[in-house]
C-alpha positions as CSV (number, residue, x, y, z in Angstrom):
1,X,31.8,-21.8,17.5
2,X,33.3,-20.6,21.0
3,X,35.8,-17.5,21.0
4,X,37.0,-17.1,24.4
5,X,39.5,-14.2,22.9
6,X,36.8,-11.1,24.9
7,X,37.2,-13.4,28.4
8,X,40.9,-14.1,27.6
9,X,40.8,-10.2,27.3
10,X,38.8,-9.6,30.4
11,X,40.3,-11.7,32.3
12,X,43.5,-10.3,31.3
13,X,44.5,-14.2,30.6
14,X,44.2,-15.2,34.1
15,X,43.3,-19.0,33.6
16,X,41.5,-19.3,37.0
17,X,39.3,-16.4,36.5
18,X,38.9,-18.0,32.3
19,X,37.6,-21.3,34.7
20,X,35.6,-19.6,37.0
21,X,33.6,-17.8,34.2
22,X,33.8,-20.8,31.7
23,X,32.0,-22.9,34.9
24,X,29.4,-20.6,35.7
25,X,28.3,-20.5,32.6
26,X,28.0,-23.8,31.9
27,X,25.8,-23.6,35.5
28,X,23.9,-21.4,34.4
29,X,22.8,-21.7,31.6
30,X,21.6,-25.3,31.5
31,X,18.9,-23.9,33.9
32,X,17.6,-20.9,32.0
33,X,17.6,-22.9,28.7
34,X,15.1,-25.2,30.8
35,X,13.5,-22.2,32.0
36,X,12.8,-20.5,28.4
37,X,11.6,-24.4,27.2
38,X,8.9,-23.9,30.0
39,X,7.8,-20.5,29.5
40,X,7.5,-21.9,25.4
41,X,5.4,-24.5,27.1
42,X,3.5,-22.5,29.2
43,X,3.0,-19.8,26.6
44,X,4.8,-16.9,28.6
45,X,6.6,-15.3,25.8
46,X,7.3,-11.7,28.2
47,X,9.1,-14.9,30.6
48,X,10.9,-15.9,27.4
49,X,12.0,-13.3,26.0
50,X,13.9,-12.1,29.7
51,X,15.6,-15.4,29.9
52,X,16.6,-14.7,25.8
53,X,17.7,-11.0,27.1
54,X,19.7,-12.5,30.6
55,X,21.3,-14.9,29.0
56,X,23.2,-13.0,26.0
57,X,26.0,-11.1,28.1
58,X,27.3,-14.8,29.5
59,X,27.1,-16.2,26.3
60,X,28.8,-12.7,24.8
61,X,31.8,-14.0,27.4
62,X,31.8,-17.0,26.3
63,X,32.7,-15.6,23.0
64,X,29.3,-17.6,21.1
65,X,28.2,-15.2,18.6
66,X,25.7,-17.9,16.9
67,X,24.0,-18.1,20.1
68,X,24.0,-14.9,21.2
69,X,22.0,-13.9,17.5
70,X,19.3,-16.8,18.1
71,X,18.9,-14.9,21.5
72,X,18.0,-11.6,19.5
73,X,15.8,-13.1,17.0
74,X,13.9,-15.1,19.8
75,X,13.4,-11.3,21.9
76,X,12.2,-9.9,18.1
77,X,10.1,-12.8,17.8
78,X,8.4,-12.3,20.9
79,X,7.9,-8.5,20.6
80,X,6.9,-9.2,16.9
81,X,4.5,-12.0,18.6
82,X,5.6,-14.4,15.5
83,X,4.9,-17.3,17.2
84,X,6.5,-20.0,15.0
85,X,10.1,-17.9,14.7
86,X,10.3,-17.9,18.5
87,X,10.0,-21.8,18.6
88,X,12.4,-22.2,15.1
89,X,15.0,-19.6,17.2
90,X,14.6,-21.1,20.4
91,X,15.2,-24.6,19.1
92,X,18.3,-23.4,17.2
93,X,19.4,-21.9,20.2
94,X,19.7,-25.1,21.9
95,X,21.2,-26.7,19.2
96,X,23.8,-24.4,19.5
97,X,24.0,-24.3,23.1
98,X,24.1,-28.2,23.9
99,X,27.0,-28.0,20.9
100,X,29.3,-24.8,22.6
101,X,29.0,-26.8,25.8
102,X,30.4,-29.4,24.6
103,X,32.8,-27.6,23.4
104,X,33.1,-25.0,26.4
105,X,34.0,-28.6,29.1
106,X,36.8,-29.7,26.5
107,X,38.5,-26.2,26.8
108,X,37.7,-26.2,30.6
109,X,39.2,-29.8,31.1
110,X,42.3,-28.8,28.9
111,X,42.9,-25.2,30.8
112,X,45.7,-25.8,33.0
């Protein structure tokens, strides 16, 4: 699910930069994933669909191409204004992202 090969790449395999990245992300995007569940909520799909749009270069890093696609379809769903396909994506998307992070904290912990 997680392909940290493009950060690996960017980073030009310097492990301490890998961390730093791998950490903020796992910062941030706890928070905007919150965010988007409250714009859902609050029925501000223009709110939604930035958070979608902020948050696919950080998960691009993180090398989560699953993700990054349920990002896509929830900014089409909000532009297209189909309502249930935003809430299907966005609930898919946090499937995803609860399991990458998951993932992301064992690679963190075993990055030496």
């Amino acid at each position: 699910m997680v392909d940290l090969s493009f950060l690996e790449k960017f980073t030009k395999g310097d492990i301490n930069k890998m961390k730093r990245y791998i950490k903020l992300y796992l910062d941030v995007a706890p928070q905007t994933f919150v965010q988007m569940q409250q714009n859902i909520d609050d029925n501000d799909w223009e709110q939604l669909r930035i958070h979608a749009h902020s948050l696919k270069p950080q998960v691009e890093f993180m090398g989560i191409t699953t993700l990054k696609n349920a990002l896509i379809k929830i900014e089409f769903a909000v532009k297209e204004q189909y309502r249930n396909e935003i809430i299907e994506n966005f609930r898919l998307a946090n499937t995803i992202f609860i399991s990458s992070s998951k993932q992301l904290n064992t690679i963190l912990a075993t990055l030496k």
